[in-house]
C-alpha positions as CSV (number, residue, x, y, z in Angstrom):
1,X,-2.0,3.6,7.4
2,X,-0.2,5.4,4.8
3,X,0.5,2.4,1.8
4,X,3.5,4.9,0.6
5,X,5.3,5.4,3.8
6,X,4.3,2.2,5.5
7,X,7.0,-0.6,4.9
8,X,9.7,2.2,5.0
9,X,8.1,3.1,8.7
10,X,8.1,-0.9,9.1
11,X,11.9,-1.1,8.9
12,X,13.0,1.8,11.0
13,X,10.2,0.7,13.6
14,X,12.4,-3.2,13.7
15,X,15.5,-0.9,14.0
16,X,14.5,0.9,16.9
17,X,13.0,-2.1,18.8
18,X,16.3,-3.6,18.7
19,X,18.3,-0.7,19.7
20,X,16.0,-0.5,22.7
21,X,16.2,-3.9,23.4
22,X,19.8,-4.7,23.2
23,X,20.8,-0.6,24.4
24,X,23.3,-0.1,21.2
25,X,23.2,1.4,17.8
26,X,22.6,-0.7,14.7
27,X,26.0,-2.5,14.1
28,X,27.8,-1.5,11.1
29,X,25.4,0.4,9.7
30,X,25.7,2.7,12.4
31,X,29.4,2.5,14.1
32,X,29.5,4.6,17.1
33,X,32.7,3.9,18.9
34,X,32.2,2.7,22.3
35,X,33.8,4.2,24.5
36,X,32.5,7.7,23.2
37,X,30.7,10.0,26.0
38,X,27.1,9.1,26.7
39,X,27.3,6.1,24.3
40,X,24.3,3.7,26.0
41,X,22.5,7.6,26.4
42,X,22.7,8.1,23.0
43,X,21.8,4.8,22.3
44,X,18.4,4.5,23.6
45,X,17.9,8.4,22.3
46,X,18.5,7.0,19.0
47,X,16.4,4.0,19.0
48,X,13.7,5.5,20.4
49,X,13.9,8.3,17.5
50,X,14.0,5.5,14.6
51,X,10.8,3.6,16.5
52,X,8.8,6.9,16.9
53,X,9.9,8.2,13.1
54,X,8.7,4.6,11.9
55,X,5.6,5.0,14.0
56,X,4.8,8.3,12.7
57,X,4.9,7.0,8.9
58,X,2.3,4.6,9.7
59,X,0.0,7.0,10.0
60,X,-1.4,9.6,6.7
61,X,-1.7,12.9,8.7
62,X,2.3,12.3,9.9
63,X,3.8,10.0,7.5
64,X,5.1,12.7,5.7
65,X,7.2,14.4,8.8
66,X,7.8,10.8,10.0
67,X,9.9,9.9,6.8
68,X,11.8,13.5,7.5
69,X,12.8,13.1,10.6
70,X,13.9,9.4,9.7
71,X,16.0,10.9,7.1
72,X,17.5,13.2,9.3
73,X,18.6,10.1,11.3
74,X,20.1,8.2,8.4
75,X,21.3,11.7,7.1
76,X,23.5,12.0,10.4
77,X,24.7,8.3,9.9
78,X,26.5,9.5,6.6
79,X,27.8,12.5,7.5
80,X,29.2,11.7,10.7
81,X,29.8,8.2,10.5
82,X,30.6,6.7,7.0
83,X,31.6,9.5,4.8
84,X,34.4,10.5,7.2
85,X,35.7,6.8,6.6
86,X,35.1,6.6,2.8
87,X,36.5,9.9,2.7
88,X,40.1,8.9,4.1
89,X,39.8,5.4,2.5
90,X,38.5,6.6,-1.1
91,X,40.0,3.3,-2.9
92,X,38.1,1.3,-0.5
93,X,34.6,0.2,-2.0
94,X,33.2,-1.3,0.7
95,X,33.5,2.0,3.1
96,X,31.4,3.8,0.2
97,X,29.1,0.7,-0.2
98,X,28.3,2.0,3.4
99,X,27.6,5.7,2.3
100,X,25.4,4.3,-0.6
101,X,23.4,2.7,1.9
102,X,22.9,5.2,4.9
103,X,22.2,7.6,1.8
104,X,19.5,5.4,0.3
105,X,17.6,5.3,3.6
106,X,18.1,9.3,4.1
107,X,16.8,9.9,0.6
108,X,13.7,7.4,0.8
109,X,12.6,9.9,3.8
110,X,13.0,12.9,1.5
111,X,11.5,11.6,-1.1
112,X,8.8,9.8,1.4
113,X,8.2,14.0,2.3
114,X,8.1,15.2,-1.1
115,X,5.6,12.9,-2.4
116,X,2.9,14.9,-0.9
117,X,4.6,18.6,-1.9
118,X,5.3,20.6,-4.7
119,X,9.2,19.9,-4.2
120,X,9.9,19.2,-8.1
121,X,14.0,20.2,-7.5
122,X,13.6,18.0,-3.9
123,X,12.6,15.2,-6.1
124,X,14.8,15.5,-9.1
125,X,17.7,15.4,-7.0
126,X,17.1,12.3,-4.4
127,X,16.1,10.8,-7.5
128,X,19.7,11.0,-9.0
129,X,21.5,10.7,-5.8
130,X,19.5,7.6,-5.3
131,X,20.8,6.2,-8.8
132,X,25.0,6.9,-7.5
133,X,23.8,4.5,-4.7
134,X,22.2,2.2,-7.2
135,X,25.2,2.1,-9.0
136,X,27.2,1.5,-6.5
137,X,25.4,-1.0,-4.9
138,X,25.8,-3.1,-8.4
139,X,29.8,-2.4,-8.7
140,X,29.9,-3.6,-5.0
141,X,27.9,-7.2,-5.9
142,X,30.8,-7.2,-8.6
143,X,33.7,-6.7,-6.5
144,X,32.8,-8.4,-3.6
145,X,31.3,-11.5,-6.0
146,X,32.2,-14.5,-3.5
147,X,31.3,-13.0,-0.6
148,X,28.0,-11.8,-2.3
149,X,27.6,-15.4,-3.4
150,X,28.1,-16.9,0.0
151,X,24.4,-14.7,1.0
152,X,22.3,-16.1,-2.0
153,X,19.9,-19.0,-0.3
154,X,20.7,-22.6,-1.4
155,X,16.5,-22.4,-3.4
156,X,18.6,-20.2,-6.1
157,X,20.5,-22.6,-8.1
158,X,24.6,-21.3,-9.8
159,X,24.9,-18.2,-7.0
160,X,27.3,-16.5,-8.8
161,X,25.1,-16.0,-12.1
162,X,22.5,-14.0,-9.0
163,X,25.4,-11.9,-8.2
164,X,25.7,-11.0,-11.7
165,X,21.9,-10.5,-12.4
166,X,21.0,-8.5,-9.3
167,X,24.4,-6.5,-9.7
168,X,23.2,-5.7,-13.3
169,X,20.2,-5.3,-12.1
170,X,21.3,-2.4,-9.3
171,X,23.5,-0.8,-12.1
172,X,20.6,-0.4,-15.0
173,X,18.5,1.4,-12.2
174,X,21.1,3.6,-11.1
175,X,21.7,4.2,-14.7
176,X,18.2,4.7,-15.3
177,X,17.9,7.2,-12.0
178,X,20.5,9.2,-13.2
179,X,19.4,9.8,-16.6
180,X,15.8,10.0,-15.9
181,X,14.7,7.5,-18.4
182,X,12.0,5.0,-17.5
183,X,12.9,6.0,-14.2
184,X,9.8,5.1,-12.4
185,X,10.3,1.3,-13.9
186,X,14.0,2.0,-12.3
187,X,12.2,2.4,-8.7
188,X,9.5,-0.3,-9.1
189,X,12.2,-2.7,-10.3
190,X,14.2,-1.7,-7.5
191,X,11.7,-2.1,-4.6
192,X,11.0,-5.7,-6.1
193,X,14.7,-7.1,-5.9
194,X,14.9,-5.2,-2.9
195,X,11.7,-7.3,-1.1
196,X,12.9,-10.5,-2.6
197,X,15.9,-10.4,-0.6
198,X,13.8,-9.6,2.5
199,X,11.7,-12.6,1.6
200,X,14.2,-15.5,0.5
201,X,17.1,-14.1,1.9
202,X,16.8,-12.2,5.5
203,X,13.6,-13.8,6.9
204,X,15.1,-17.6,6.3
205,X,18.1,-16.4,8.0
206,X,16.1,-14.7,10.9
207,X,13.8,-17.5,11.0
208,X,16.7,-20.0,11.7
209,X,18.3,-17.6,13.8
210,X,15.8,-15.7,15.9
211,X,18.4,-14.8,18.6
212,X,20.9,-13.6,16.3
213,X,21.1,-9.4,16.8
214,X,23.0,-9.2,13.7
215,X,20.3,-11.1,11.5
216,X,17.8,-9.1,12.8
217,X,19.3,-5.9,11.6
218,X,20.3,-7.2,8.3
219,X,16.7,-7.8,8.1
220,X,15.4,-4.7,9.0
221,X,18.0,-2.7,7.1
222,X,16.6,-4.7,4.3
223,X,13.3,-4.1,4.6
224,X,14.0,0.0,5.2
225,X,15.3,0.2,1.7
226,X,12.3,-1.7,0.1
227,X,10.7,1.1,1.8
228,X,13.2,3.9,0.8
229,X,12.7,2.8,-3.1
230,X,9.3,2.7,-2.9
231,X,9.1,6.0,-1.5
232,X,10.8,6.5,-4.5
233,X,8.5,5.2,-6.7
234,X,5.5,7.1,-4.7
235,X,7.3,10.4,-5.5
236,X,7.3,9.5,-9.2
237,X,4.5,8.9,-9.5
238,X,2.0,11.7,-10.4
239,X,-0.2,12.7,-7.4
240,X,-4.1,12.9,-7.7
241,X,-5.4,15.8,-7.6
């Protein structure tokens, strides 16, 4: 098993299992309208493309294609589904909250490539795309602070100062990405606060919800960015030769 690759394979292998199980795309974070041609088609097609790319990164001889053709996946979710949106609603956070998000997962594929190839440039510039998404990621736990509050777990004692520290939190990485300085603590610190929330916040929830579709995702979504940001840690990091 490739350790790089692995958890980011992990979540797009959840993903697909549920789109194959309940025939539809992943909710919000991928909001094909219904009534369009081939919908349940499509579907399956893309379900079954997440669960083989997830697969794939399992493995070290095609973790590295894996993770490509995963961001090709989550490349076509910003393109054609959220940009579009965020585009014609550019005051409207939340609808670029969503690009930040499909973009994370695209770039921790490229970056899940380019950790094994001489793609300095490939690198360089997921890295500071990745920090616009960390960035906004931290305004959005600012202004959406109730709602963001309402998701912290009842262990975690005053919610709001949470929002406040993991929204500073998202903001010094993205800071950090985009300026290259201490970058590679940027991506370790990231992929930390991004596995606690898989761990006290989406797998209690799961775990007192197991039929709940929309907890599952949540979950899985949550675990492909621990994956993405460790991918871009990997790619930081200077390879053995």
């Amino acid at each position: 098993m490739d350790r790089i690759r692995a958890i980011y394979g992990l979540g797009a292998i959840g993903l697909g299992i549920t789109g194959l199980v309940v025939g539809g795309f992943a909710l919000q974070w991928e909001p094909v309208p219904k009534g369009l041609a081939l919908y349940q088609p499509l579907a399956f097609l893309g379900a079954a493309w997440l669960l083989a790319g997830g697969i794939a990164c399992l493995f070290r001889r095609t973790s590295a294609w894996g993770a490509l053709a995963l961001a090709a996946q989550y490349g076509l979710w910003v393109l054609a589904l959220h940009l579009p949106r965020a585009i014609g609603h550019p005051a409207e956070l939340a609808s670029w909250q969503a690009v930040a998000e499909s973009l994370a997962l695209c770039l921790g594929g490229v970056l899940g490539w380019a950790a094994q190839r001489d793609a300095a440039l490939v690198r360089t510039v997921a890295q500071r795309l990745f920090g616009v998404c960390g960035l906004v990621f931290g305004a959005s736990h600012f202004v959406y602070a109730k709602f963001t509050a309402a998701m912290v777990p009842g262990i975690y004692p005053f919610p709001m100062a949470w929002v406040w520290l993991t929204g500073a939190g998202h903001l010094a990485a993205g800071a950090s990405l985009l300026s290259g300085v201490l970058s590679r603590m940027a991506a370790a610190a990231l992929t930390a606060m991004f596995a606690v929330f898989v761990l006290t916040l989406h797998a209690p929830r799961v775990a007192h919800a197991p039929a709940d579709r929309l907890e599952w995702t949540m979950a899985f979504i949550a675990l492909s960015l621990t994956g993405a940001a460790w991918n871009l840690y990997g790619a930081l990091t200077p390879r053995q030769t």
